[in-house]
C-alpha positions as CSV (number, residue, x, y, z in Angstrom):
1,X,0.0,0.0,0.0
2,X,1.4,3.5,-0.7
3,X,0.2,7.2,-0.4
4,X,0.6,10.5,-1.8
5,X,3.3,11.2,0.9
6,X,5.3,7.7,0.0
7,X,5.5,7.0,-4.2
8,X,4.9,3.6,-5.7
9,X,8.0,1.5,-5.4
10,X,7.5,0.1,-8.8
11,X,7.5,1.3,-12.1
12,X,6.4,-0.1,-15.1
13,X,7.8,-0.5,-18.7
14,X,6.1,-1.8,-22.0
15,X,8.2,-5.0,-23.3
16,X,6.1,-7.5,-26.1
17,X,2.7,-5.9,-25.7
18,X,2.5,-6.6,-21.6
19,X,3.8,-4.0,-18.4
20,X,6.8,-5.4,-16.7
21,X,7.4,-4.5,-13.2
22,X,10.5,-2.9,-12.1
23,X,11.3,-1.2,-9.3
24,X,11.4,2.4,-8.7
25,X,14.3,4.9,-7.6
26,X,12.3,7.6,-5.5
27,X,15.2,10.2,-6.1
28,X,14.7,9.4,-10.0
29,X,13.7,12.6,-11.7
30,X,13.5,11.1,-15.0
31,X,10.0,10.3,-17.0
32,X,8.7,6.9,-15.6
33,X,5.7,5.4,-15.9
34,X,3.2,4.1,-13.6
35,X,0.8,1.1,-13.8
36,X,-2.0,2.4,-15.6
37,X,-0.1,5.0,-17.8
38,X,1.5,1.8,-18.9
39,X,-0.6,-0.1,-19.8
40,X,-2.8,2.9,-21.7
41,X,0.2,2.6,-24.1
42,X,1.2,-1.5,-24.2
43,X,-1.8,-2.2,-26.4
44,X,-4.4,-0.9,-29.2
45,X,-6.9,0.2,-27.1
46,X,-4.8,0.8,-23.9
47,X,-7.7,0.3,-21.5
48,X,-10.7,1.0,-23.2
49,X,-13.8,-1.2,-22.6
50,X,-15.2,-1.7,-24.5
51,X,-13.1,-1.6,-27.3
52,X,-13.9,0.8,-29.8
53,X,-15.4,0.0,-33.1
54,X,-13.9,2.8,-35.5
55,X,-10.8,5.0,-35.6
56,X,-8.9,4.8,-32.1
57,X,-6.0,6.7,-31.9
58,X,-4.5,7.3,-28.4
59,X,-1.6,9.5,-29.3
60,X,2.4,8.9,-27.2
61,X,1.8,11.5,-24.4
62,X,0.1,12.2,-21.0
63,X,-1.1,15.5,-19.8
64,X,-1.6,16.1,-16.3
65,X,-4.7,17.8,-15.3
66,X,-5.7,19.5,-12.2
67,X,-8.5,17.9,-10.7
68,X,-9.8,21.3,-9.5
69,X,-10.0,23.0,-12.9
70,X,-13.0,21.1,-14.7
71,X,-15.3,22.7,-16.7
72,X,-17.8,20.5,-16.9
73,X,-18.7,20.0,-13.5
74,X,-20.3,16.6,-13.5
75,X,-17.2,15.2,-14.8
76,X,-15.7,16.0,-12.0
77,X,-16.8,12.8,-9.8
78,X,-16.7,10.8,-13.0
79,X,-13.2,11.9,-12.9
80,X,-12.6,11.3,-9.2
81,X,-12.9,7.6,-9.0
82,X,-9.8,7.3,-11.6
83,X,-8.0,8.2,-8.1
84,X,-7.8,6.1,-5.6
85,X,-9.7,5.9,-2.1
86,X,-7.9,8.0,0.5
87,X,-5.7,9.7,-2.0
88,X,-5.6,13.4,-2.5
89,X,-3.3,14.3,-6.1
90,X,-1.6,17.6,-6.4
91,X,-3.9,20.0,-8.1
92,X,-1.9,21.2,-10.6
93,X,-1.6,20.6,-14.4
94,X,-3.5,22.1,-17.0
95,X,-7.2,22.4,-17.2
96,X,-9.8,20.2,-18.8
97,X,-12.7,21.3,-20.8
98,X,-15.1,19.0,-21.9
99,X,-17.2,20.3,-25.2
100,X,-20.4,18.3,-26.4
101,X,-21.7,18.6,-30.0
102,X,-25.3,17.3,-30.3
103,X,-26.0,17.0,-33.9
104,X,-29.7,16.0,-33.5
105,X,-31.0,17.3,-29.5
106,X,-34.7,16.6,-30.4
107,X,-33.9,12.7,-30.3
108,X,-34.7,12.1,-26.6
109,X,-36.2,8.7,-26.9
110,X,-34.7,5.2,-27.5
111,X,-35.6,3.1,-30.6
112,X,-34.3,-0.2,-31.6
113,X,-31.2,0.8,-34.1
114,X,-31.1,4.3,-33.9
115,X,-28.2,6.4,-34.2
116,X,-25.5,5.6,-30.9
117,X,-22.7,7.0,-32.6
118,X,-19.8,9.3,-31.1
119,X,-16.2,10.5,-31.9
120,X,-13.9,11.7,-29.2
121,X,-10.8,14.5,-29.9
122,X,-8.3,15.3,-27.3
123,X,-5.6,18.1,-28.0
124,X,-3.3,20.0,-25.3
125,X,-2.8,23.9,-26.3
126,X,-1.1,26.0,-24.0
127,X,-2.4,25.4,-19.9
128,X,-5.7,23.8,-21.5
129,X,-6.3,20.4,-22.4
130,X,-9.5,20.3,-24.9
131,X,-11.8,17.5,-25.4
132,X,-14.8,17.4,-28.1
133,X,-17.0,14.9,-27.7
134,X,-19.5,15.0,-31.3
135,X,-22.9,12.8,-31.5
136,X,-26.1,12.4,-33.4
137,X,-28.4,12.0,-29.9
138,X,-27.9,12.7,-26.9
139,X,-26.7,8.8,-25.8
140,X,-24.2,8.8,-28.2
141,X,-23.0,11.7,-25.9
142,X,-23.1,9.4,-23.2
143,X,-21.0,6.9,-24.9
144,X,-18.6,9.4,-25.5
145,X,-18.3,10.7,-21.9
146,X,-17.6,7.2,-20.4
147,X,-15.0,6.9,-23.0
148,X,-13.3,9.8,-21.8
149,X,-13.3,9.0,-18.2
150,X,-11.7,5.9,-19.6
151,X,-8.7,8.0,-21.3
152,X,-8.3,9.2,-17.2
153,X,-5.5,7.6,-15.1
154,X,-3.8,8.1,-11.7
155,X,-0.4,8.2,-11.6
156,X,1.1,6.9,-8.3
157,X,4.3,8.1,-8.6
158,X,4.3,11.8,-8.8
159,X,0.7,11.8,-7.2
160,X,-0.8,13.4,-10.2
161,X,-4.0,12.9,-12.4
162,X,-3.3,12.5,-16.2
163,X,-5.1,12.2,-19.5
164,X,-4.0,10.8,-22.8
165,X,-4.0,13.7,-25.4
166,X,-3.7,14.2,-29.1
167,X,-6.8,11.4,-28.8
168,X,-8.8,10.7,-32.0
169,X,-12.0,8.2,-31.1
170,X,-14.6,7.0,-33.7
171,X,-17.1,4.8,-32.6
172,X,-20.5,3.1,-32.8
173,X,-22.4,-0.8,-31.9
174,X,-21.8,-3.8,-33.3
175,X,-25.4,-5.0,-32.0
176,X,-28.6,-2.5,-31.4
177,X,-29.9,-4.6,-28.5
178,X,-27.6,-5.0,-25.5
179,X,-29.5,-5.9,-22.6
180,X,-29.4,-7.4,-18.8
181,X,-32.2,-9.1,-17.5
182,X,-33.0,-8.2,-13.6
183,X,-35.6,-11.1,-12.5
184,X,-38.0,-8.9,-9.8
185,X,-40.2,-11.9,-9.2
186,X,-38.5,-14.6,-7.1
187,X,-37.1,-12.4,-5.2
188,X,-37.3,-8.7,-4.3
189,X,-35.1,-6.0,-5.4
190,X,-35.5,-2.2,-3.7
191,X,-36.4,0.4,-6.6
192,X,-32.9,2.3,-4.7
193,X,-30.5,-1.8,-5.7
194,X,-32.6,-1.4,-9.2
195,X,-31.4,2.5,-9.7
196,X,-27.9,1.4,-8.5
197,X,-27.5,-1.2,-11.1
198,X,-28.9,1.5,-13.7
199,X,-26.2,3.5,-12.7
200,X,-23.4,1.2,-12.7
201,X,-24.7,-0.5,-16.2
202,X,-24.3,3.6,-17.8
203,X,-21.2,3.9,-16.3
204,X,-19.7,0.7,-16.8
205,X,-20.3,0.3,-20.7
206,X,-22.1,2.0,-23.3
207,X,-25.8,1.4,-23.3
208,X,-27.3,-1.8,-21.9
209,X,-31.1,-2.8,-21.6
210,X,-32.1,-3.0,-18.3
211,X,-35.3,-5.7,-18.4
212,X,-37.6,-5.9,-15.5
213,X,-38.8,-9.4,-15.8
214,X,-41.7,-11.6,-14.4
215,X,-45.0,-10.9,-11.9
216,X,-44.6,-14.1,-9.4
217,X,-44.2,-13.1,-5.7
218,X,-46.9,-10.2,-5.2
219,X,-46.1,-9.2,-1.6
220,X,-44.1,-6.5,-2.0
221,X,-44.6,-4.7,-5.3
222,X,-43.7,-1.3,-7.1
223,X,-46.1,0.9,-7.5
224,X,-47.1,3.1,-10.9
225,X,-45.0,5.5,-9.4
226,X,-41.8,4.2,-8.7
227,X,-42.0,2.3,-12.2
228,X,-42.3,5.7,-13.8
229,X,-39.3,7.1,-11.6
230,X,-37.0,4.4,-12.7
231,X,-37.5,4.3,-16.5
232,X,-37.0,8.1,-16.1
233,X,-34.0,7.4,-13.6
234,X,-33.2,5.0,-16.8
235,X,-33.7,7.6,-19.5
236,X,-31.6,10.1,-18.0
237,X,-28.8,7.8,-18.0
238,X,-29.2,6.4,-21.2
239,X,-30.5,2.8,-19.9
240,X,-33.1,1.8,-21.5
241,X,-35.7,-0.1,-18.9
242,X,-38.6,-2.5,-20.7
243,X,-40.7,-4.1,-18.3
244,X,-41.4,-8.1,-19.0
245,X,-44.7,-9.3,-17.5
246,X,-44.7,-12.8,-18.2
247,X,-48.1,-14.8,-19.1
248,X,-49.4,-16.6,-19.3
249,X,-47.6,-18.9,-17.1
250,X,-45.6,-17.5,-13.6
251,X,-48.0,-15.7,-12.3
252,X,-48.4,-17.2,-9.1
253,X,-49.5,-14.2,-6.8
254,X,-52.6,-11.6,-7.4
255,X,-54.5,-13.6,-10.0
256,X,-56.6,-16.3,-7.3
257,X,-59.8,-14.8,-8.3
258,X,-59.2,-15.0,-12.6
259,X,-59.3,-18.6,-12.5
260,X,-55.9,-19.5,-11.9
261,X,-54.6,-22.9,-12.9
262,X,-51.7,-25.1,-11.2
263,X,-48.7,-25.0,-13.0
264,X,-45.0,-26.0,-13.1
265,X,-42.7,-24.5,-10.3
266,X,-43.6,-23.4,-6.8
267,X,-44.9,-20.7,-6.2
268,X,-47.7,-21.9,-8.7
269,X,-50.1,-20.2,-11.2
270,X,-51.4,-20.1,-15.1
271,X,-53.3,-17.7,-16.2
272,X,-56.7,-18.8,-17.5
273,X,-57.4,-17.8,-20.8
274,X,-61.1,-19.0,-21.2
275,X,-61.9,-15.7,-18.6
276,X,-63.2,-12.6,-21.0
277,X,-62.4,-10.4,-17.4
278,X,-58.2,-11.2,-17.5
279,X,-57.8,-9.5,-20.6
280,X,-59.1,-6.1,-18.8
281,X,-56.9,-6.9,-15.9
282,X,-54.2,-7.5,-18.2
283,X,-54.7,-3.9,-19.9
284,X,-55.1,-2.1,-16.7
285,X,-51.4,-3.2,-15.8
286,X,-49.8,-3.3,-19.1
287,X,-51.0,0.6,-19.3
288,X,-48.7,1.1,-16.1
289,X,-45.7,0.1,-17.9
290,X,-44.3,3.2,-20.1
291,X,-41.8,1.6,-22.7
292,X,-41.5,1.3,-26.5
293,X,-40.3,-2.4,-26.5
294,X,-42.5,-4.8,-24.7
295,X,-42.1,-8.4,-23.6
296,X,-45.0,-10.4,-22.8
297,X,-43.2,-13.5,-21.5
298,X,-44.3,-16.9,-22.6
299,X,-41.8,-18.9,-20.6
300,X,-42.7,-22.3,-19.6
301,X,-46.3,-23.0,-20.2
302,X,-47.5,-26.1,-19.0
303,X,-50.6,-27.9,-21.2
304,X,-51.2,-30.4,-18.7
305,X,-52.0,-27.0,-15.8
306,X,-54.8,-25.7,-18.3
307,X,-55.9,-29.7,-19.0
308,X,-56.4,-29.8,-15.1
309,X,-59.0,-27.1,-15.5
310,X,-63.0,-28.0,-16.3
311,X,-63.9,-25.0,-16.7
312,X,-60.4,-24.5,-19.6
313,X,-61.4,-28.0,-20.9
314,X,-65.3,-26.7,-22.1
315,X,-63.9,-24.0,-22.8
316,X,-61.6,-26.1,-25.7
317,X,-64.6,-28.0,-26.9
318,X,-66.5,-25.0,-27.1
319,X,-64.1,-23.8,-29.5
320,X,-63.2,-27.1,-31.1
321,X,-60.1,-27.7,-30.1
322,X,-57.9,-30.9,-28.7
323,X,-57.2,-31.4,-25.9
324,X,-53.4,-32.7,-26.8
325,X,-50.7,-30.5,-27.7
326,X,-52.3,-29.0,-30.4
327,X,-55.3,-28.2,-29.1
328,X,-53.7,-26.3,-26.4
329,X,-51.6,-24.7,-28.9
330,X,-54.3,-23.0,-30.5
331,X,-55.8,-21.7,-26.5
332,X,-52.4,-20.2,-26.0
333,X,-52.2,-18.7,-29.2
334,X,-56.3,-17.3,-28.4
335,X,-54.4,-16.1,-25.4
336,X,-51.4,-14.9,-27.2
337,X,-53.4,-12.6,-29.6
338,X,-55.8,-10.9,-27.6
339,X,-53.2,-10.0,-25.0
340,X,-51.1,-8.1,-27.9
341,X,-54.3,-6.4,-29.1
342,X,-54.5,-5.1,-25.6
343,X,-51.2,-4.4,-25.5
344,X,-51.1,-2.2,-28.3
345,X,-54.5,-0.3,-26.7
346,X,-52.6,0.1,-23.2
347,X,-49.7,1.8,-25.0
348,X,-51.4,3.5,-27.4
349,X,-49.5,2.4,-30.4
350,X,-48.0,-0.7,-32.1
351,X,-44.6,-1.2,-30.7
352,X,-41.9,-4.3,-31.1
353,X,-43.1,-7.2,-28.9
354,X,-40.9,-9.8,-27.4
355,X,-41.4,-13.6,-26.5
356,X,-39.4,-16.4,-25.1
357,X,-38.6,-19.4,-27.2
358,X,-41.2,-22.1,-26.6
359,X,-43.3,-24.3,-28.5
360,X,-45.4,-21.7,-29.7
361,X,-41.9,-20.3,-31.2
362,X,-41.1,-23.7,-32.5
363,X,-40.3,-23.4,-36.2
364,X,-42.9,-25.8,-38.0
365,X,-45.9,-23.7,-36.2
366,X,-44.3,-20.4,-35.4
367,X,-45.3,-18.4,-38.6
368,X,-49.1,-19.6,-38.0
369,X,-49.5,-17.6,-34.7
370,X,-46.5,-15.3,-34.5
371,X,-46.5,-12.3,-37.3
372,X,-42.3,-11.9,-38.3
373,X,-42.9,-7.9,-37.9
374,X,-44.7,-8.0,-35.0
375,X,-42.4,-10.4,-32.2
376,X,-39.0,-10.7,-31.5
377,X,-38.3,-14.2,-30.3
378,X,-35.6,-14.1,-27.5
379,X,-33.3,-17.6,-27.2
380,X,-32.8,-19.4,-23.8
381,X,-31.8,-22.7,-25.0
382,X,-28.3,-23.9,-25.6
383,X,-26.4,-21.5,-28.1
384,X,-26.1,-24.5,-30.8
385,X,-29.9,-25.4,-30.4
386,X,-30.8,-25.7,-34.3
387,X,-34.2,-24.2,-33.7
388,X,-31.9,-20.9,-33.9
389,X,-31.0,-21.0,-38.0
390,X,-34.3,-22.3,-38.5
391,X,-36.0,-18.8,-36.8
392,X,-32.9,-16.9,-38.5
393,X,-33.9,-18.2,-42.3
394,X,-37.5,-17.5,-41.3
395,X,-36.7,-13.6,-40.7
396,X,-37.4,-13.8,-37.1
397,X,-35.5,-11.0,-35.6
398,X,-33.8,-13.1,-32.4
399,X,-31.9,-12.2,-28.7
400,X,-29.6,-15.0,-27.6
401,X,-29.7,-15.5,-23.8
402,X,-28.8,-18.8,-24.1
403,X,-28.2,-20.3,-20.8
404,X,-24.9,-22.1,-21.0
405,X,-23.6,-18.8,-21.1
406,X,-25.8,-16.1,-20.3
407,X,-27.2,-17.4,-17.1
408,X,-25.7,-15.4,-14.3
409,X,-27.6,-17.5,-11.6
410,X,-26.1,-20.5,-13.2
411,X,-23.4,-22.6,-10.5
412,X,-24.7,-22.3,-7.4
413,X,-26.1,-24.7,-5.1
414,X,-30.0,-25.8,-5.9
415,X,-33.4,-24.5,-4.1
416,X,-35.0,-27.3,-4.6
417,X,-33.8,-30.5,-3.0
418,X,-30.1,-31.4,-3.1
419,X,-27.1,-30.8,-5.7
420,X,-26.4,-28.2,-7.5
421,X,-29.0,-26.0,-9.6
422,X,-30.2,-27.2,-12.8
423,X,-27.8,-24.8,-15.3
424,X,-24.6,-25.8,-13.2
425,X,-21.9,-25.0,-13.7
426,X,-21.0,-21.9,-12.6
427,X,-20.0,-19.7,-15.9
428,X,-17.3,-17.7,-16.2
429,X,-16.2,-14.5,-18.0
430,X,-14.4,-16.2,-20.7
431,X,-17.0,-18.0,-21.7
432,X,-19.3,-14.9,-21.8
433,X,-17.0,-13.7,-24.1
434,X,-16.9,-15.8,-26.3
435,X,-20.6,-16.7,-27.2
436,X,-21.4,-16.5,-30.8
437,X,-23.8,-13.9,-31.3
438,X,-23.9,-14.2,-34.9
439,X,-26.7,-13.2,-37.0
440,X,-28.8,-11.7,-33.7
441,X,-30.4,-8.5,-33.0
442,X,-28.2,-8.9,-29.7
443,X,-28.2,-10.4,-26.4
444,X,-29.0,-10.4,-23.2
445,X,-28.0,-11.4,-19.9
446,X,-30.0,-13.4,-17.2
447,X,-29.8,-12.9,-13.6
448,X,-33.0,-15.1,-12.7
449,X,-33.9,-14.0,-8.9
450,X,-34.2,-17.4,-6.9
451,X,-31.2,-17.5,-5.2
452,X,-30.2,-13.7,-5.9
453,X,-31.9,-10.6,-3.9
454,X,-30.5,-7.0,-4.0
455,X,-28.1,-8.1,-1.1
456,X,-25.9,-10.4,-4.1
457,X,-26.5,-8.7,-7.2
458,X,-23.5,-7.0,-7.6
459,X,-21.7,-9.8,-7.8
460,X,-23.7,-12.0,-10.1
461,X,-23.8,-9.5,-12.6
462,X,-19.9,-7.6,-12.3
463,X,-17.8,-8.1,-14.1
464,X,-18.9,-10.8,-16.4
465,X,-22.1,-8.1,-17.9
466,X,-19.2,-6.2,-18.7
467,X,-17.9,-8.9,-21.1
468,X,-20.9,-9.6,-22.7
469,X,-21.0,-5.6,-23.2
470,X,-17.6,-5.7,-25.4
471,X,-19.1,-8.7,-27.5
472,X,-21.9,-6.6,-28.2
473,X,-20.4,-3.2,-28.9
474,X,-17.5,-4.1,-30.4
475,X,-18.0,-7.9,-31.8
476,X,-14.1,-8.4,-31.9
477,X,-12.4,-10.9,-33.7
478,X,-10.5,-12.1,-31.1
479,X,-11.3,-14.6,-28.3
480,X,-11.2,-14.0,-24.2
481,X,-7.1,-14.2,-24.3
482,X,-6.7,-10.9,-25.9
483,X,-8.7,-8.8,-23.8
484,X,-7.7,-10.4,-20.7
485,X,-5.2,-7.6,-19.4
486,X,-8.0,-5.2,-20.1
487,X,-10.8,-7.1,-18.4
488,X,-8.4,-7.5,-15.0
489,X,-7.9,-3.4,-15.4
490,X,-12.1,-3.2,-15.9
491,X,-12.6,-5.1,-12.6
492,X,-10.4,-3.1,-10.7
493,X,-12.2,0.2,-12.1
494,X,-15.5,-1.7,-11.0
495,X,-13.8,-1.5,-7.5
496,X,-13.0,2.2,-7.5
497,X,-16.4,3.4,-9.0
498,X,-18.1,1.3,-6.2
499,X,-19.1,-1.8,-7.9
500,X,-18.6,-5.1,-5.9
501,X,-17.4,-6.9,-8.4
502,X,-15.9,-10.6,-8.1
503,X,-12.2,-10.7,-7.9
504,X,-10.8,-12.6,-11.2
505,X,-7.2,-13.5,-10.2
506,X,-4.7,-12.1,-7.8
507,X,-3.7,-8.7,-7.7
508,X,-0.4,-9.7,-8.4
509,X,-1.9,-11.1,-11.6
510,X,-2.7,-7.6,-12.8
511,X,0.6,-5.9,-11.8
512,X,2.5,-8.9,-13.4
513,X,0.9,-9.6,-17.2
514,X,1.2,-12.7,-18.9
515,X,2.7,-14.8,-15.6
516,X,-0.8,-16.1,-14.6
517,X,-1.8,-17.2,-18.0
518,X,-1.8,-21.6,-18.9
């Protein structure tokens, strides 16, 4: 441990693309270089995550910067966790003005595939160091500020705060839909854990999906209200938060008096779609949620919960249906389409709707009840499940969440009986990685909520969101090995912003590169 008062012993020079520690005269007046500002230099896109997707350009030099002299004052704390806890640099150095071009400031809203862009210059004239930050909306702006907190390094030998100048940064997705799946059911999550995460999800990458999903445990709920505050909350920080309201299976609280059915995990419920009065129900709470993406759920129906029902059963012979798997088929499908015409009457408008892969989604039946314009089918199966080309050649727009690598609850011990949980083993970053996201609208990332409350989160989703984030943004050729140095940098910045992320190796892993490698 060191302080301002007693330098860094260490230094650190760039040999073969990887910072080699060396140790550190303190009477040495000559340039030296510390950890970071090393390792800023030793690679392409020193240690930018995620890596950009255009020009990237970081220049030979450092300026320092006085910490003091910001211009744009709500860069300043963005700023202040590049230093570390405890540690006061020198204010002195030049100052730092940050200027924002919005090329389109009437885009306030999000849309699937519109215009994220951002390029980033950084030039040093005179006592002033200059940074231009250009979009086309206002999150693009936001990209391009988290960027440039990223260009920001501590420098623990001469206690001062520096910047990389002559900086030229272009920049834009790989993948329109980046998203991470918060499961409020199971378990409950305070709207201030839920703002938190929005937080740490706009300052930890570019723009993520923050998805609300399921209606199980009804005891403690969020009221019209506080959903309204956090998709603003959301808004503001360019996080994007879509409510899921799963049906008609999981909804095993609030629905005792519409019929409910038994179903397949505890706590049980089905929704009952022979009732005329659900579909009003179903309006009145689809109207709370404010979003221009919807998902309506459709996970794990269970044919043989609505075959328990007599009153489901006359229903089907009514209607003259089955009562096998194709019979019910058509009921959920009866079920399926008048909860999207509601859907669209709640919000007013026709908006993009989203559905878990099921057996209404299987590919001989799935352009019979689902329109290809109107659903987006999102992928929890295996990520080589062949069901997945045969959606792709069918024009089905699709969201891999495929749980052998997407499941953050995944590896932990099980909650029902003994053993492990059902999508053991545990999965780690490098595998997160690497998941082939070919051919996808994008992806998104599953923290289901049985085992998980707002007292773990942090560490089920940190730091391994983060590389699913670079495999959306970027889509980089290379595998887990080449961004490791970078991804061992990104979890210590986790630390310092306040994030309690799970350690990946040793510290002395990260001051000593390519010695903890097989």
């Amino acid at each position: 441990a060191t302080s301002a008062d007693e330098p860094s012993p260490w230094r650190w020079s760039c040999e073969n693309n990887k910072c080699v520690k060396l140790r550190n005269d303190p009477q040495n007046q000559e340039p030296v270089l510390s950890m970071e500002a090393c390792k800023m230099f030793c690679n392409e896109y020193g240690l930018l995550w995620p890596q950009p997707t255009g020009q990237v350009q970081l220049g030979n030099f450092l300026s320092k910067i006085n910490i003091n002299n910001i211009v744009v004052e709500r860069f300043k704390d963005v700023v202040a966790t590049a230093v570390p806890k405890g540690i006061s640099p020198k204010a002195t150095g030049k100052a730092f003005a940050v200027n924002l071009v919005n090329n389109n400031p009437d885009l306030k809203e999000f849309s699937l595939g519109f215009d994220e862009s951002y390029s980033i210059n950084v030039a040093s004239l005179n006592d002033k160091v200059n940074a231009t930050i250009t979009a086309n909306s206002f999150f693009g702006l936001r990209h391009g500020l988290e960027t440039l907190s990223q260009l920001i390094v501590y420098d623990d030998i001469r206690n001062h705060v520096l910047i990389v100048r002559d900086v030229t940064i272009s920049d834009k997705p790989a993948y329109p839909y980046r998203g991470v799946l918060l499961d409020t059911a199971r378990n409950y999550y305070t709207v201030d854990s839920i703002k938190s995460t929005i937080v740490k999800v706009s300052r930890s990458f570019p723009r993520e999906d923050l998805i609300l999903a399921d209606m199980e445990l009804w005891l403690q709920i969020y009221t019209k209200q506080q959903i309204g505050e956090v998709v603003q909350y959301g808004l503001e920080r360019g996080v994007r938060v879509l409510p899921e309201f799963d049906a008609p299976a999981h909804v095993g609280e609030g629905w005792q008096d519409t019929g409910l059915t038994t179903c397949f995990n505890p706590p049980c419920g089905q929704l009952n779609p022979a009732r005329e009065e659900l579909y009003e129900h179903l309006e009145d709470i689809y109207s709370d949620m404010a979003a221009d993406m919807f998902h309506m759920g459709g996970d794990e129906v269970n044919y043989r919960c609505w075959n328990s029902s007599d009153e489901i059963q006359r229903f089907m012979v009514q209607n003259r249906w089955d009562l096998q798997s194709s019979g019910f088929l058509k009921l959920w499908n009866y079920f399926q389409e008048k909860a999207q015409n509601r859907a669209y009457k709640a919000f007013g408008k026709k908006l993009p709707l989203i559905l878990w892969t099921s057996t209404l989604t299987e590919y001989s039946d799935v352009e019979n009840y689902l329109n290809v314009n109107d659903y987006i089918i999102q992928v929890w199966t295996t990520g080589t499940n062949p069901h997945i080309k045969s959606l792709l050649k069918k024009g089905y727009r699709l969201i891999i969440s495929n749980y052998d690598a997407l499941y953050f609850d995944c590896g932990f011990g099980s909650w029902v009986g003994e053993g492990n949980n059902w999508c053991s083993p545990y999965i780690g970053w490098q595998k997160v990685y690497d998941n082939d996201l070919s051919a996808m609208a994008g992806a998104e990332a599953a923290l289901w909520s049985e085992q998980s409350d707002s007292a773990t989160l942090e560490g089920r989703l940190w730091p391994r969101a983060a590389a699913m984030a670079e495999r959306l943004w970027s889509d980089p050729p290379g595998k887990w090995r080449d961004a490791e140095y970078r991804m061992l940098h990104m979890r210590e910045r986790f630390i310092r912003m306040g994030i309690d992320a799970d350690s990946l190796q040793p510290e002395w892993c990260y001051q000593n590169e390519g010695h903890c490698s097989s």
